[in-house]
C-alpha positions in Angstrom: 60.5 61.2 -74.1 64.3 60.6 -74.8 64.0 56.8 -74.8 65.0 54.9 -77.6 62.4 51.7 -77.9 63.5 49.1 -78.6 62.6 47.0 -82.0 60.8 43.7 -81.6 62.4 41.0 -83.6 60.1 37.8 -84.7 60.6 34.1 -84.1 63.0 33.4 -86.6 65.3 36.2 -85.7 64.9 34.8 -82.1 65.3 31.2 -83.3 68.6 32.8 -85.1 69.8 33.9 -81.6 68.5 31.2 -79.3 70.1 28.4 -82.2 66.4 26.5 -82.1 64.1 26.1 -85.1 61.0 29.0 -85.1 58.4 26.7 -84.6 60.3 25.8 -81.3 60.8 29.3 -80.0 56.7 29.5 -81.0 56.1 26.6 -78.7 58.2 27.7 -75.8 57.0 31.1 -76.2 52.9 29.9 -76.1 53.9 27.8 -72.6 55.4 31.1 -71.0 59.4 29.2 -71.0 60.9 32.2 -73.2 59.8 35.6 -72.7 57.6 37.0 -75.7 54.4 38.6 -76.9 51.8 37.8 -79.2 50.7 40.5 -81.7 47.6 39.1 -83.6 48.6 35.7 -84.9 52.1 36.7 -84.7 55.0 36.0 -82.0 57.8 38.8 -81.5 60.5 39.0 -78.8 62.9 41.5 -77.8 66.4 40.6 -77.8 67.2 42.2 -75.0 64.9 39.5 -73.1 66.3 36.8 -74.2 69.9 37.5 -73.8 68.7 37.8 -70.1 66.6 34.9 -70.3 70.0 33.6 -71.3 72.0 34.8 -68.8 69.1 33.3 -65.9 69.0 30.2 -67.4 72.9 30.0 -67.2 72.9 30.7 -63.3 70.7 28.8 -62.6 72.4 25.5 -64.2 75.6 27.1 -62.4 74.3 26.9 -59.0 72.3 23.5 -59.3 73.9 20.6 -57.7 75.8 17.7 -60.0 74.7 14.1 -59.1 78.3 13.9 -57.4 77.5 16.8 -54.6 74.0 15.7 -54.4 75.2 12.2 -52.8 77.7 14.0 -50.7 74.4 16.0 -48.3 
């Protein structure tokens, strides 16, 4: 197996990323709103997840309507 795997980082290297505090990225991460994994009492995240989780959350605010276009339909 060629694959390199890729390292996990934890919260605060995510809360680095994400600009949030680590007990934030904790929180979102326990209610399922980031993407993460819990090792033991631990949380650890790829990056690779959440620069997609990025990129989704992005579209998503592209293609939602403003209050302007909403009164217009």
């Amino acid at each position: 197996m060629n694959a390199a795997i890729e390292p996990l980082i934890d919260a605060a290297q995510a809360a680095r990323i994400l600009n949030l505090h680590p007990v934030t990225v904790r929180e979102m991460a326990s209610r399922g709103a980031i993407p993460g994994l819990k090792l033991g009492k631990v949380w650890r995240f790829r990056a690779s997840s959440l620069d997609e989780w990025i990129t989704e959350r992005l579209e998503l605010s592209r293609h939602q309507l403003s209050p302007e276009e909403r009164k217009e339909r």
